[in-house]
C-alpha positions, 0 to 999 in steps of 0.5 A, spaced: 182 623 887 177 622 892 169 620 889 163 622 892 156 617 890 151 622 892 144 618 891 138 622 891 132 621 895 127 618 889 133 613 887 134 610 894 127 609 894 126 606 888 133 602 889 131 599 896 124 598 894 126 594 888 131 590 892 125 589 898 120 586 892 125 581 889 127 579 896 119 577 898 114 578 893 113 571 889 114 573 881 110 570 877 113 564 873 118 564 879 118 559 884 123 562 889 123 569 893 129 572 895 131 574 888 137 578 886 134 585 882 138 589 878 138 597 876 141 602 871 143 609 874 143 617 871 145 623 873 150 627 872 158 627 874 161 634 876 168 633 876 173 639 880 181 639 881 180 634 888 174 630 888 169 628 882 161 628 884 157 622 881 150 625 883 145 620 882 138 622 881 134 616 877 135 608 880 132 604 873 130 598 875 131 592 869 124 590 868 127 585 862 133 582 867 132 575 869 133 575 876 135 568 880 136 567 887 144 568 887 145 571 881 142 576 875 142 577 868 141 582 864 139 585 858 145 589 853 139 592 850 135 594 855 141 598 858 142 601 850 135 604 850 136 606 857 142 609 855 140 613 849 133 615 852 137 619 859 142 622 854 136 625 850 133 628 857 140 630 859 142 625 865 149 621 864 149 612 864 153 613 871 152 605 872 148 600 875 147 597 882 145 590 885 142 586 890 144 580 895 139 577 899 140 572 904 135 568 909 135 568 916 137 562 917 142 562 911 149 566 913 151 569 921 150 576 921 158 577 921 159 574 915 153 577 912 157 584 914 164 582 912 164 578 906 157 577 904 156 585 902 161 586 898 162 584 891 163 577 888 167 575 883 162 575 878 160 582 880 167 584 879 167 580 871 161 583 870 163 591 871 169 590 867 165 588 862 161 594 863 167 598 863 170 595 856 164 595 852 160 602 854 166 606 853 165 610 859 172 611 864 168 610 871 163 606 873 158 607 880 155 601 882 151 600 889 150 593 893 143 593 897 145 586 902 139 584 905 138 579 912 131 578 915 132 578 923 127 575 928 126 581 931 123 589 929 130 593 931 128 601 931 135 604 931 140 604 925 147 601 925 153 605 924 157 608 917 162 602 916 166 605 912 165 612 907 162 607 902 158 603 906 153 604 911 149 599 916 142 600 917 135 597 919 128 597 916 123 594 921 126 586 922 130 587 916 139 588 916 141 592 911 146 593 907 148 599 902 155 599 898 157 604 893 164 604 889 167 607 883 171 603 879 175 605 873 179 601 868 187 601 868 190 597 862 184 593 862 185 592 869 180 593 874 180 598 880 177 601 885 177 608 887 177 612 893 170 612 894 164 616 900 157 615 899 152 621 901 145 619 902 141 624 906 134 620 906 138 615 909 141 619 915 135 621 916 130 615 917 124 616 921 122 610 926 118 614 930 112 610 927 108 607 933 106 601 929 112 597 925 112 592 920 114 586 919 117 582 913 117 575 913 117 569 908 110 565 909 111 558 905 105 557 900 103 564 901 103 570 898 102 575 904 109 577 907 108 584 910 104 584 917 104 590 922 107 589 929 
């Protein structure tokens, strides 16, 4: 059975803003940037007789997770608050979404493309994980990758593949992965999966001033107009 990931507009900003601000904002308490950030995901799930829609409407980011440069941990509890709050609105706990953050003069583009935005070992660990101990029988979950680059780019690259789609804001490569994974015989597996994202087919770079992220050592400022 074919899976559709519908990410709505709010849930694509809240994502990718969260995932910009882990990258270049300096957090209290922290010394590094370019931390990984975690989020919950509610809405609903409709299931037909040839496809199941997995209809995201709210990104939830996990304020009480401890977010490091290649790793983040969450909070049981704050997922079970979570969880139990969206219940009590109507929304379903459809599953989480992460990011990957890389430093420009840390990993090639290409490998960036291939391996890096994709999920790691200890991503898979921890969606079994889910899967086992919140009862659910699916779980969606989105990867954000980000890669600065030198230069400002004003066009989108292509949908690599139904769940994963290349894309870049200013002079920031991004990536965006979902999947559906499922359990069998307590076995991980991955389903058919296509991602819809209608902001993002949809991005404007018809700005006549264009941002400029970057990483200015001993200073707070990142953001600069080009």
């Amino acid at each position: 059975m074919k899976h559709i990931v519908s990410l709505s507009d709010s849930a694509f900003f809240s994502f990718l803003s969260a995932g910009f601000e882990a990258y270049f904002v300096r957090h209290a308490g922290r010394t590094h940037r370019q931390l990984e950030m975690n989020a919950q995901l509610f809405g609903r799930k409709v299931m037909l007789k040839t496809q199941t829609k997995h209809l995201v409407e709210v990104a939830s980011v996990d304020t009480s997770a401890h977010m490091k440069k290649r790793a983040v941990v969450t909070n049981s509890e704050s997922t079970k608050i979570k969880k139990a709050l969206s219940e009590m609105i109507g929304y379903e706990h459809l599953g989480s979404a992460h990011s990957h953050p890389f430093g420009l003069k840390e990993e090639r583009l290409t490998y960036v493309r291939e391996h890096g935005a994709n999920f790691s070992e200890s991503d898979l660990d921890a969606i079994q994980h889910l899967l086992l101990n919140f009862g659910h029988d699916t779980h969606v979950e989105l990867l954000l990758t980000l890669l600065p680059q030198k230069n400002v780019s004003t066009q989108n690259g292509p949908q690599l593949a139904d769940n994963f789609i290349e894309f870049n804001i200013a002079n920031c490569k991004c990536f965006l992965r979902a999947q559906v994974f499922t359990l069998v015989d307590e076995k991980l597996i991955q389903v058919k999966t296509c991602l819809k994202c209608e902001l993002l087919h949809n991005l404007d770079f018809t700005l006549n001033v264009l941002p400029k992220f970057r990483l200015a050592k001993g200073k707070k400022t990142v953001f600069e107009l080009s």
